[in-house]
ZATIZA-522715 format. One record per residue (C-alpha): residue number from 1; residue in three letters; x, y, z. Coordinates in steps of 0.02 Angstrom, whole numbers, plus 32768, in hexadecimal, padded with zeros to 4 digits. Example, Ala and Ser with C-alpha at 12.3 -4.5 7.8 and 13.67 -1.06 7.14 Angstrom:
# residues 2
<rec kolmi="1" lumti="ALA" xx="8267" yy="7F1F" zz="8186"/>
<rec kolmi="2" lumti="SER" xx="82AC" yy="7FCB" zz="8165"/>
END
This chain:
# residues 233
<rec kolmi="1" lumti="UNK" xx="1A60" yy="EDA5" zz="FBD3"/>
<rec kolmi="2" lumti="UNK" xx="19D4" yy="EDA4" zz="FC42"/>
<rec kolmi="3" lumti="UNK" xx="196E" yy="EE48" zz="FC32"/>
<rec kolmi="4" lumti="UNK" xx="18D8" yy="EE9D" zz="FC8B"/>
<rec kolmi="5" lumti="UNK" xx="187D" yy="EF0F" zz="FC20"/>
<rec kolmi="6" lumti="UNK" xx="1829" yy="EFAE" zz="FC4B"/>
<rec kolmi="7" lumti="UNK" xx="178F" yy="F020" zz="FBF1"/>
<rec kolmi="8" lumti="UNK" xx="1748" yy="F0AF" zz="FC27"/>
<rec kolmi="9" lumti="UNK" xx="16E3" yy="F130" zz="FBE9"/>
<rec kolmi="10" lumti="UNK" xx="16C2" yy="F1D7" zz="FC54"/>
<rec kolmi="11" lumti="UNK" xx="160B" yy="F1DF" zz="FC53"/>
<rec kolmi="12" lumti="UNK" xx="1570" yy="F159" zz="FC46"/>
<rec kolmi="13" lumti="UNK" xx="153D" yy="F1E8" zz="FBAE"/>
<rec kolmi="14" lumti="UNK" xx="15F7" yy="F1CD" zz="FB5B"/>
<rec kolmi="15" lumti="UNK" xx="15D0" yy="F0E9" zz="FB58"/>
<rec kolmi="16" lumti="UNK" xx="1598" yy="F0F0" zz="FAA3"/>
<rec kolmi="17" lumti="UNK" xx="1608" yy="F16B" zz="FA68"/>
<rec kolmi="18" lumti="UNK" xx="16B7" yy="F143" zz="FAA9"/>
<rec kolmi="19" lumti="UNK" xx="1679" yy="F086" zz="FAA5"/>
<rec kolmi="20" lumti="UNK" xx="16A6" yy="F017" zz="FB31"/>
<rec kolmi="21" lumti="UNK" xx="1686" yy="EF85" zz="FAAD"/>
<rec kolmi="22" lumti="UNK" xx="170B" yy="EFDE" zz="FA2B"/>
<rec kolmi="23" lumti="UNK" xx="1795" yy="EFD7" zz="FAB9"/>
<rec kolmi="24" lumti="UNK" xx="1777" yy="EF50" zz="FAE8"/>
<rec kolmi="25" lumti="UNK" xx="1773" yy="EEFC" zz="FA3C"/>
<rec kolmi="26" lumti="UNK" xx="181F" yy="EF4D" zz="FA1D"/>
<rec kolmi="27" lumti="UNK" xx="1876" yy="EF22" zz="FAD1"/>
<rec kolmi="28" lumti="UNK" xx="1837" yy="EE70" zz="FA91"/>
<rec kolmi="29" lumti="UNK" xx="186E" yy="EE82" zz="F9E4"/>
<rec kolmi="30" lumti="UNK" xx="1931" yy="EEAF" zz="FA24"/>
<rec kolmi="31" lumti="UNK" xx="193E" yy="EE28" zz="FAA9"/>
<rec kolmi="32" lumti="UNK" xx="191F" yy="EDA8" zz="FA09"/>
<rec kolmi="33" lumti="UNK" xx="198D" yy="EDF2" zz="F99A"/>
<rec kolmi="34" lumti="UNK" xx="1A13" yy="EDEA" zz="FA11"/>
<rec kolmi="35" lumti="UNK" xx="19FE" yy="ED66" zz="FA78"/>
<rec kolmi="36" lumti="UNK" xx="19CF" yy="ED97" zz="FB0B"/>
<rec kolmi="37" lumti="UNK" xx="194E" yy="ED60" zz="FB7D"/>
<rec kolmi="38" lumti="UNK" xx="18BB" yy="EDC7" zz="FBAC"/>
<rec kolmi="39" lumti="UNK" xx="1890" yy="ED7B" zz="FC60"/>
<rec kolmi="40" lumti="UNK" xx="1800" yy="EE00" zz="FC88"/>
<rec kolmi="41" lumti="UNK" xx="17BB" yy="EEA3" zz="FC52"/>
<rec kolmi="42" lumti="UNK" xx="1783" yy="EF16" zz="FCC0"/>
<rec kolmi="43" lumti="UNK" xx="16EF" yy="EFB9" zz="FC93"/>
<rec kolmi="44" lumti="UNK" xx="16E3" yy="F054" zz="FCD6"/>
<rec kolmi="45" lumti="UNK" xx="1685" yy="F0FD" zz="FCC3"/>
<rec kolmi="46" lumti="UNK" xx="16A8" yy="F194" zz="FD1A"/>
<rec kolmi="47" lumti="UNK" xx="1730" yy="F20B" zz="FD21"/>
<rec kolmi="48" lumti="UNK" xx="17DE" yy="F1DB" zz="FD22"/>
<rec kolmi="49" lumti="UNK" xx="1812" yy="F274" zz="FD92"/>
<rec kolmi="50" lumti="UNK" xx="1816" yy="F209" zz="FE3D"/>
<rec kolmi="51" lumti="UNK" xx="184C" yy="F164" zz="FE43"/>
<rec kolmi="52" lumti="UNK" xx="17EC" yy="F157" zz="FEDD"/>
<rec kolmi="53" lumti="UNK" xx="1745" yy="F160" zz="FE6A"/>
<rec kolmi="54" lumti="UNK" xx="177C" yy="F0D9" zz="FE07"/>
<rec kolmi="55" lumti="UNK" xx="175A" yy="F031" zz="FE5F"/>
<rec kolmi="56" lumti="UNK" xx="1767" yy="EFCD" zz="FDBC"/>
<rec kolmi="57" lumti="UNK" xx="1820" yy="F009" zz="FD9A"/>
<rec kolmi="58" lumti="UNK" xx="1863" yy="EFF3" zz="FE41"/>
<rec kolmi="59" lumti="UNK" xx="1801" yy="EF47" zz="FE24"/>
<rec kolmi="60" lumti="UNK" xx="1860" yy="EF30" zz="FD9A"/>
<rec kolmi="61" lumti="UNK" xx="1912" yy="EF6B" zz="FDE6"/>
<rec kolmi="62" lumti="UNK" xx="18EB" yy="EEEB" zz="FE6C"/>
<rec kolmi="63" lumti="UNK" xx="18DA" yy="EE67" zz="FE07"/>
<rec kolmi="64" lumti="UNK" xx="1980" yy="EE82" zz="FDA1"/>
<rec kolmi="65" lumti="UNK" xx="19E8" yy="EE82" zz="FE50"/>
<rec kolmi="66" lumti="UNK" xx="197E" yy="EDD8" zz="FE85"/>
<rec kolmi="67" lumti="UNK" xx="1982" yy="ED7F" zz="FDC0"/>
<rec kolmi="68" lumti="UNK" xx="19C9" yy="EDE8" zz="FD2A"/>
<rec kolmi="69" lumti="UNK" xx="1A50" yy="EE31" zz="FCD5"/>
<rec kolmi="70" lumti="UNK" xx="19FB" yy="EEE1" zz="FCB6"/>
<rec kolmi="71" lumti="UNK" xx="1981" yy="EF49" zz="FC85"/>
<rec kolmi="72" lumti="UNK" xx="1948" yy="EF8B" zz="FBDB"/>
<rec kolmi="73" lumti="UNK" xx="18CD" yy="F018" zz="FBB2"/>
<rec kolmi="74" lumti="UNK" xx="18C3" yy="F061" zz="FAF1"/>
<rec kolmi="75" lumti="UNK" xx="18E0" yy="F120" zz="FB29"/>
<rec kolmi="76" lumti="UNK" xx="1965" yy="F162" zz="FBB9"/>
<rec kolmi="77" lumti="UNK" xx="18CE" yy="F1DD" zz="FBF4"/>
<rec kolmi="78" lumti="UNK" xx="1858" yy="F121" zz="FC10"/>
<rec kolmi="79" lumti="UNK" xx="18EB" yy="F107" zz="FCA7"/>
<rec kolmi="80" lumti="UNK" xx="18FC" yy="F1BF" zz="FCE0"/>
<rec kolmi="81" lumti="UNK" xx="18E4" yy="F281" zz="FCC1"/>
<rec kolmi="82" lumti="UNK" xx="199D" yy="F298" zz="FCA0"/>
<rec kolmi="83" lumti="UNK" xx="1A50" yy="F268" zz="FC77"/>
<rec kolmi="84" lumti="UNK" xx="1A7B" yy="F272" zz="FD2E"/>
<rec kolmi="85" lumti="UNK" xx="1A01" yy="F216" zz="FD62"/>
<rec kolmi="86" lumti="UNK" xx="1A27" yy="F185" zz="FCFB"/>
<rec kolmi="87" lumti="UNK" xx="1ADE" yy="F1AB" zz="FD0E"/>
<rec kolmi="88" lumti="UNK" xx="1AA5" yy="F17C" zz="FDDB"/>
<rec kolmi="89" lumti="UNK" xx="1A55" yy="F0E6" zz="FDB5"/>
<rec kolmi="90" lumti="UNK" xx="1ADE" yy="F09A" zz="FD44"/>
<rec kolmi="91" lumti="UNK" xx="1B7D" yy="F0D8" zz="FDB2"/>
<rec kolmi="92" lumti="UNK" xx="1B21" yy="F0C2" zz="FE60"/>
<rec kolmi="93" lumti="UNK" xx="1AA9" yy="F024" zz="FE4A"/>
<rec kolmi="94" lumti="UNK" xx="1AD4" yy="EFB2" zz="FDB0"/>
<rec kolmi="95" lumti="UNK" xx="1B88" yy="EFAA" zz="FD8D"/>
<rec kolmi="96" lumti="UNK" xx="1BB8" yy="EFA5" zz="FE4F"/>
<rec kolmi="97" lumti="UNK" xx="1B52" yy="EEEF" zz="FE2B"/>
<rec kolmi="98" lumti="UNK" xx="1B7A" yy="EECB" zz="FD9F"/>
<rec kolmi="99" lumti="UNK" xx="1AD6" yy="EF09" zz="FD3D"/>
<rec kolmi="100" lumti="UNK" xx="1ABC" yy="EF59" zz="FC95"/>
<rec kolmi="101" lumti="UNK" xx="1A46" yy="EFD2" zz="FC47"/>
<rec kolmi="102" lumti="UNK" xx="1A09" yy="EFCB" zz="FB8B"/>
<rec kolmi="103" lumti="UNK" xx="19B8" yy="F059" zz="FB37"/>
<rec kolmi="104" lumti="UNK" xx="197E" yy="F04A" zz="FA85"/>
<rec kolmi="105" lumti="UNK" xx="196C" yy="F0E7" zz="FA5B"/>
<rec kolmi="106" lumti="UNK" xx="1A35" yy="F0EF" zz="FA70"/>
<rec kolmi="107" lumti="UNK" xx="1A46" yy="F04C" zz="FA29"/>
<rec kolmi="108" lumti="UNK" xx="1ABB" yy="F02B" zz="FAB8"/>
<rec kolmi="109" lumti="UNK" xx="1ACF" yy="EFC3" zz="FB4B"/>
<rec kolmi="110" lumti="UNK" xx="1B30" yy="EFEC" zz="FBF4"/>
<rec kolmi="111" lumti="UNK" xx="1BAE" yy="EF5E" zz="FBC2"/>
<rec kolmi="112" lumti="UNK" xx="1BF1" yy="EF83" zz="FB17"/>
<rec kolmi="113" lumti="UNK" xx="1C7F" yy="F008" zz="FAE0"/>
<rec kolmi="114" lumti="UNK" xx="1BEF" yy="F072" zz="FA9F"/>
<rec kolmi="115" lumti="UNK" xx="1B8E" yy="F077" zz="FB4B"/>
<rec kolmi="116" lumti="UNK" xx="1C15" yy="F09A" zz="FBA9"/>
<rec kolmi="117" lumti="UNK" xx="1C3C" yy="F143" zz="FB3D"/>
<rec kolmi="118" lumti="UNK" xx="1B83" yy="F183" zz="FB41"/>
<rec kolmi="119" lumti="UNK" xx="1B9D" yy="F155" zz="FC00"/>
<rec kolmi="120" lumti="UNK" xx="1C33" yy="F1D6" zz="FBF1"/>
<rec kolmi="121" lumti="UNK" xx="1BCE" yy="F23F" zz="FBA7"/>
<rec kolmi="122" lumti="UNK" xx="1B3A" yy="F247" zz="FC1F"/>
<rec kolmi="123" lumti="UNK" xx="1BBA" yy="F25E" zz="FC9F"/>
<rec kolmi="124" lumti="UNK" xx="1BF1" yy="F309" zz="FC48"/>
<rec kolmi="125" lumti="UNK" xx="1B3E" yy="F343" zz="FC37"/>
<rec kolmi="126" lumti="UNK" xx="1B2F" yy="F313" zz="FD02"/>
<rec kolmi="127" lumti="UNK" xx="1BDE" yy="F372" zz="FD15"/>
<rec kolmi="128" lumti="UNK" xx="1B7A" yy="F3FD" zz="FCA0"/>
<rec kolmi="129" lumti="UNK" xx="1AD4" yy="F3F6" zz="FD17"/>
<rec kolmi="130" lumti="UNK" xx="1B2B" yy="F3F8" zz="FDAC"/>
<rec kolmi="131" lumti="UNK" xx="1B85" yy="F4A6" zz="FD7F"/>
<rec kolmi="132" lumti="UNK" xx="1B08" yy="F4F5" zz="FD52"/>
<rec kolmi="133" lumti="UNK" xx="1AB5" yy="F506" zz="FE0A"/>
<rec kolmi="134" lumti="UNK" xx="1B6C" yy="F538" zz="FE4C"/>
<rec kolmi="135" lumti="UNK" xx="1B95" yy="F5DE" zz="FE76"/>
<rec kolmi="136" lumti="UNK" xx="1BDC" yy="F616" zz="FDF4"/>
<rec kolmi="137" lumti="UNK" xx="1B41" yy="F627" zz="FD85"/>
<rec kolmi="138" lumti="UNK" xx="1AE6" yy="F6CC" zz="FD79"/>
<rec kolmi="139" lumti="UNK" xx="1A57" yy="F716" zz="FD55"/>
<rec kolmi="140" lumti="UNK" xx="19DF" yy="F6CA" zz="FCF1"/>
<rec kolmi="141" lumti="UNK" xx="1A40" yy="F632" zz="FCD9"/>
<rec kolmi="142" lumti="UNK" xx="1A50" yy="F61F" zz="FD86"/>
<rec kolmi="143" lumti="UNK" xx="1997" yy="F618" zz="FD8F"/>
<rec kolmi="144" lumti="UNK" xx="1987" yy="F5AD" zz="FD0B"/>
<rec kolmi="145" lumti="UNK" xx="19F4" yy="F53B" zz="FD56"/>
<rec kolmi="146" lumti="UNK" xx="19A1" yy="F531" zz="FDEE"/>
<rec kolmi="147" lumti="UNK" xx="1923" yy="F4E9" zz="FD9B"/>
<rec kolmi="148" lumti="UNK" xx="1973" yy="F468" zz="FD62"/>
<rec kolmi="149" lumti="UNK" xx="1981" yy="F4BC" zz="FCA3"/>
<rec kolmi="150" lumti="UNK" xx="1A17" yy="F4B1" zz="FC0A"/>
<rec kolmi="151" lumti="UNK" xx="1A46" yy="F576" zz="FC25"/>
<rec kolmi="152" lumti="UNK" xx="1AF3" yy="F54E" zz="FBA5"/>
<rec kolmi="153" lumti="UNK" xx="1ABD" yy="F58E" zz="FB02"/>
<rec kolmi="154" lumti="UNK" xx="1AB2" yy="F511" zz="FA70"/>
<rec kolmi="155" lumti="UNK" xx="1AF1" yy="F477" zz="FAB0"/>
<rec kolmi="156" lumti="UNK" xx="1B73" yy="F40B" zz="FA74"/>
<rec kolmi="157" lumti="UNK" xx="1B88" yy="F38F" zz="F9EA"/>
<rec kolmi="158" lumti="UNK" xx="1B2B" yy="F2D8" zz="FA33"/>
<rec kolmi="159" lumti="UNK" xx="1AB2" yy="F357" zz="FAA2"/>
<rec kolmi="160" lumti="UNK" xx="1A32" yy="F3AA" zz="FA79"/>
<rec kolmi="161" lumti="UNK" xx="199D" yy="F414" zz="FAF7"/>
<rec kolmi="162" lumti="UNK" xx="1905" yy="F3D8" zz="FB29"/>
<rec kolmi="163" lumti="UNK" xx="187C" yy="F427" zz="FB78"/>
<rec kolmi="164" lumti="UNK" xx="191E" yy="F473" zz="FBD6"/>
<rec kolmi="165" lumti="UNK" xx="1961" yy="F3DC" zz="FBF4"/>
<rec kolmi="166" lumti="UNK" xx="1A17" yy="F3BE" zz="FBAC"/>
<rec kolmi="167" lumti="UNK" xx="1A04" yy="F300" zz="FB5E"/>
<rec kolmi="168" lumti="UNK" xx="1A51" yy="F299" zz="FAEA"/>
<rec kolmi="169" lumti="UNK" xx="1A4A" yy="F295" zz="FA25"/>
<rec kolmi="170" lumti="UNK" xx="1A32" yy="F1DE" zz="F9F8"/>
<rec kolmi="171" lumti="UNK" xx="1A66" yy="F1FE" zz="F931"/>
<rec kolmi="172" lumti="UNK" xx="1B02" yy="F26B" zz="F969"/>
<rec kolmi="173" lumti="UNK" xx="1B34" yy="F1D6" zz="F9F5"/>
<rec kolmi="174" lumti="UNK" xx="1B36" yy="F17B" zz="F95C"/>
<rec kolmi="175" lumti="UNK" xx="1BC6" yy="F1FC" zz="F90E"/>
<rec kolmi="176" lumti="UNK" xx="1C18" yy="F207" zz="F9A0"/>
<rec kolmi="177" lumti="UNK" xx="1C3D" yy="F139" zz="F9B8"/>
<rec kolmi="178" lumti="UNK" xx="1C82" yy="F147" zz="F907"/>
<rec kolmi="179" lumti="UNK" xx="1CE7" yy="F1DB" zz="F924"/>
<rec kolmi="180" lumti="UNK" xx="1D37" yy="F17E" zz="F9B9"/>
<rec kolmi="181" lumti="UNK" xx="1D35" yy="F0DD" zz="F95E"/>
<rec kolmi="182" lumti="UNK" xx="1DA0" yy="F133" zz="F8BC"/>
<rec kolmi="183" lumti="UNK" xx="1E13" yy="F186" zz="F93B"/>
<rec kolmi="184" lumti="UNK" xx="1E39" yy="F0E9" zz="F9B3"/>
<rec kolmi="185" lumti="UNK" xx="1E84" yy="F09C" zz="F912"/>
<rec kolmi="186" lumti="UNK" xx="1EFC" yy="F12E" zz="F8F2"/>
<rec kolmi="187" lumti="UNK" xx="1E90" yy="F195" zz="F86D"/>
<rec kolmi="188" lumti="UNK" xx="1ECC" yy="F254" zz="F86D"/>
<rec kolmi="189" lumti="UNK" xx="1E48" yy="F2C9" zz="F886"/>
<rec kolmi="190" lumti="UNK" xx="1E47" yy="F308" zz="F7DC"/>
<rec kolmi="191" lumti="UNK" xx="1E29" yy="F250" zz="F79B"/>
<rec kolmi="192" lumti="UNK" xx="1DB0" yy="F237" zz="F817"/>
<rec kolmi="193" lumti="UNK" xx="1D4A" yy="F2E9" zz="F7DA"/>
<rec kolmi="194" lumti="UNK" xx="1D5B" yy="F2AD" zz="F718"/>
<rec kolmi="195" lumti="UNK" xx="1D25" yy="F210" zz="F74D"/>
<rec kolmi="196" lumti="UNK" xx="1C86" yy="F25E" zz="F7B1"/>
<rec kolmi="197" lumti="UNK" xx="1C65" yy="F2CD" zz="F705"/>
<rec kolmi="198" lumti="UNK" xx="1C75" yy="F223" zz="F697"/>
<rec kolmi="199" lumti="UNK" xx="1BE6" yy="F1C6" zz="F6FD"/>
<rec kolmi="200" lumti="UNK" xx="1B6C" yy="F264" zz="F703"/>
<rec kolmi="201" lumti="UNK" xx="1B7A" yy="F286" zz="F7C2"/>
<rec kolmi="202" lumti="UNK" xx="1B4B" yy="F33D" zz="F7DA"/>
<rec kolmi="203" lumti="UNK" xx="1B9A" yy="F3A1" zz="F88B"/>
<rec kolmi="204" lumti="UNK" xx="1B45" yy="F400" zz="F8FC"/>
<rec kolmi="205" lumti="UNK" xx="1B6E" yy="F4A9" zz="F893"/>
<rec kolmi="206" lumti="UNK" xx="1BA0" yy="F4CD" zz="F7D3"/>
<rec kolmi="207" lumti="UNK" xx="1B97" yy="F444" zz="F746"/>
<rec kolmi="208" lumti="UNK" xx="1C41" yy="F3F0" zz="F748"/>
<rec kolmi="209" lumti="UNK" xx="1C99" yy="F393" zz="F7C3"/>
<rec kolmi="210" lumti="UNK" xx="1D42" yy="F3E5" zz="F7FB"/>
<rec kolmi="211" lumti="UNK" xx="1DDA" yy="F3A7" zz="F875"/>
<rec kolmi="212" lumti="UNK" xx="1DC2" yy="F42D" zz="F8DD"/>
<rec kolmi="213" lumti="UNK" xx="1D02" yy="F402" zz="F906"/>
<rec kolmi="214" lumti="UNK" xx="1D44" yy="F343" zz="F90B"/>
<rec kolmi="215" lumti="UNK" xx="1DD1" yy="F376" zz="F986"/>
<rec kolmi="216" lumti="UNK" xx="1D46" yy="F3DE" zz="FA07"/>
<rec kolmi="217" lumti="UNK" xx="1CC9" yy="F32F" zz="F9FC"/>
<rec kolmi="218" lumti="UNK" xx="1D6D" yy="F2CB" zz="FA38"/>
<rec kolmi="219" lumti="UNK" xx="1D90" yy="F360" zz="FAAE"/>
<rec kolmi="220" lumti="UNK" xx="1CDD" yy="F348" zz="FB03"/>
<rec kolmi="221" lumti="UNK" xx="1CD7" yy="F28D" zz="FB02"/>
<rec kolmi="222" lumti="UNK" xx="1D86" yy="F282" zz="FB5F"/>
<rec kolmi="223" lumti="UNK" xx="1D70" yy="F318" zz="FBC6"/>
<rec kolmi="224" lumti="UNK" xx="1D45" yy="F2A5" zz="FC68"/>
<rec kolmi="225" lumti="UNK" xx="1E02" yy="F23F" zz="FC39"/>
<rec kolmi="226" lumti="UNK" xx="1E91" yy="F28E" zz="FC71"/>
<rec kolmi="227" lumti="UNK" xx="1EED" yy="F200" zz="FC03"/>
<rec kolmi="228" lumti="UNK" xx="1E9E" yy="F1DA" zz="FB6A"/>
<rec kolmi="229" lumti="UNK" xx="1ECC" yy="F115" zz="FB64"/>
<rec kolmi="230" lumti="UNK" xx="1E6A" yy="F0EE" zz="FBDF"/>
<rec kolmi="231" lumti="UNK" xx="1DBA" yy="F10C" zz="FB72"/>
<rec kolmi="232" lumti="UNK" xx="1E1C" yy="F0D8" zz="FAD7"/>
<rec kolmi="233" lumti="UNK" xx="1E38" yy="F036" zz="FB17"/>
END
């Protein structure tokens, strides 16, 4: 594939210590290992809250409609604030054409099995951020949701809370994809817990691995299907 890379860091203060240089090295370092041809990389520092005050990324967006296959970035929060907001970009600008987004902190792109489920999954926590500015919040929560917080409690296995932003875990993705994996080849959930235990994997809460936690991961990441074969496929 053709790709367009994108670095940013938030501040002129932040250069040396999130290191342009370093992401760069490592969008470079993927697009050899792979195969893939990195046609141009674009830089950027300043906030990622408006896209509007990022020339260089909607720079770099125009150049993958005009000459690309995608873009790549090492870290979701390099493209936008939130799930939704890369949930928008994906669903809205680059699949409609044909487009794809890699992220290595995911180790995923926009075109494999595994990108497509942490897609799914960004799509719950936009399902999960919309809610929590409807009405039927309350109270503090309401407030907190207003302001564009995580007002759930401890968050779910493949999330965790960030500065009160609900984003995703890249080690528990990791889980999840072999959870999914195990169970698209017709692995009971008990098979697929001892096998979680065998290899080391550690849930969200407790020491072991049991069905029960491995049925609620497969609840969550087929919540958005109202048949199952068509993610399984």
């Amino acid at each position: 594939m053709k790709l367009v890379g994108y670095v940013r860091v938030s501040s002129e203060g932040q250069r040396e210590n999130t290191s342009l240089p370093e992401q760069m090295r490592r969008i470079q370092a993927y697009c050899d290992a792979y195969g893939h041809e990195l046609v141009h990389l674009y830089q950027e520092v300043g906030s990622g809250k408006n896209t509007e005050d990022r020339p260089q990324f909607l720079a770099a967006m125009d150049h993958v409609a005009m000459d690309a296959d995608g873009i790549i970035a090492i870290k979701l929060d390099r493209i936008a604030r939130n799930c939704r907001d890369v949930l928008t970009l994906v669903e809205d600008i680059l699949q409609p054409n044909n487009k794809v987004l890699v992220l290595l902190d995911l180790n995923v792109d926009t075109s494999t099995s595994m990108g497509k489920m942490v897609l799914t999954m960004m799509a719950a926590v936009a399902e999960l951020e919309r809610s929590q500015i409807s009405e039927r919040t309350q109270g503090g929560r309401k407030a907190k949701a207003e302001k564009g917080g995580y007002a759930y409690g401890a968050p779910a296995f493949g999330f965790k809370s960030v500065d009160g932003e609900l984003v995703i875990k890249s080690d528990e993705i990791e889980v999840i994809d072999v959870i999914r994996r195990h169970h698209k080849s017709g692995k009971s959930l008990r098979a697929i817990a001892d096998y979680l235990n065998q290899q080391g994997y550690k849930p969200k809460r407790g020491d072991k691995w049991q069905h029960t936690s491995v049925k609620c991961v497969l609840d969550r990441l087929y919540s958005r299907y109202k048949d199952h074969k068509k993610f399984r496929k």
